[in-house]
N, C-alpha and C positions, 0 to 999 in steps of 0.2 A: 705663661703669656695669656692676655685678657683677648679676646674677639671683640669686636665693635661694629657696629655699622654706624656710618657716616653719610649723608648727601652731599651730590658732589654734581655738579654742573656735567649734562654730556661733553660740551666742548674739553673742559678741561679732563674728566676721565678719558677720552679718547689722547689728550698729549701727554697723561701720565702712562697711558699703555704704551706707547710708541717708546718713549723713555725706557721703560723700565723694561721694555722686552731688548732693545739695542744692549743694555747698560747694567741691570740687576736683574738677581732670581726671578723678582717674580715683583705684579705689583705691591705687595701689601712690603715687600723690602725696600721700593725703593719711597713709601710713603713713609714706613719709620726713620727712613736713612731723611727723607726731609724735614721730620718732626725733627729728629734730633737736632739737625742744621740750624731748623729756625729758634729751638731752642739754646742752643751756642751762643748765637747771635744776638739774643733778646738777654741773656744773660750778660754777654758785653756792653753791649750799651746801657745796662743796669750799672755797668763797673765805669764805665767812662760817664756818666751822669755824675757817679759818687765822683770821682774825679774833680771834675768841673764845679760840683757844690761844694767839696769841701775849700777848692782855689778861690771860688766866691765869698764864704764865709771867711778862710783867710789868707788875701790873698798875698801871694810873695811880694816882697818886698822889691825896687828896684835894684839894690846894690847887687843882689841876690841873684836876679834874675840875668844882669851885664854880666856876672863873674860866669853865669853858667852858660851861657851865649858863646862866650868866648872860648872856653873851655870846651864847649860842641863843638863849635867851630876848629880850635884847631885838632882836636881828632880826628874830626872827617875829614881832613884836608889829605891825613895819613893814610885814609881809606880807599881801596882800591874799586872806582864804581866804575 
């Protein structure tokens, strides 16, 4: 594992300590446990981007889309929410 130093605003060092003493080991855990987070996240929306470009580029068809509407629809109908 790599050490780093970072600059970090007091306000916000001070509600990462409060955090991470309530909640994890120690600071520098609960700063990876947020990198990883943010990286999860920024990785999604990488994935739902690609999503959304390639239905732009091409995008379903109507008949396509009524059959599969329908089809959600009646399974969730079966679903217990």
């Amino acid at each position: 594992m790599k050490t780093i130093q970072v600059p970090i605003e007091e306000g916000l060092l001070k509600t990462i300590d409060e955090k991470a003493h309530s909640r994890f080991k120690n600071r520098s855990d609960f700063i990876r446990k947020a990198c990883q987070q943010l990286i999860k996240s920024l990785e999604e929306q990488e994935k739902d981007n690609t999503y959304v470009k390639g239905y732009q580029k091409t995008p379903e068809k109507v008949k396509v889309a009524e059959v599969s509407a329908k089809l959600a629809s009646s399974v969730l109908k079966k679903e217990n929410w």
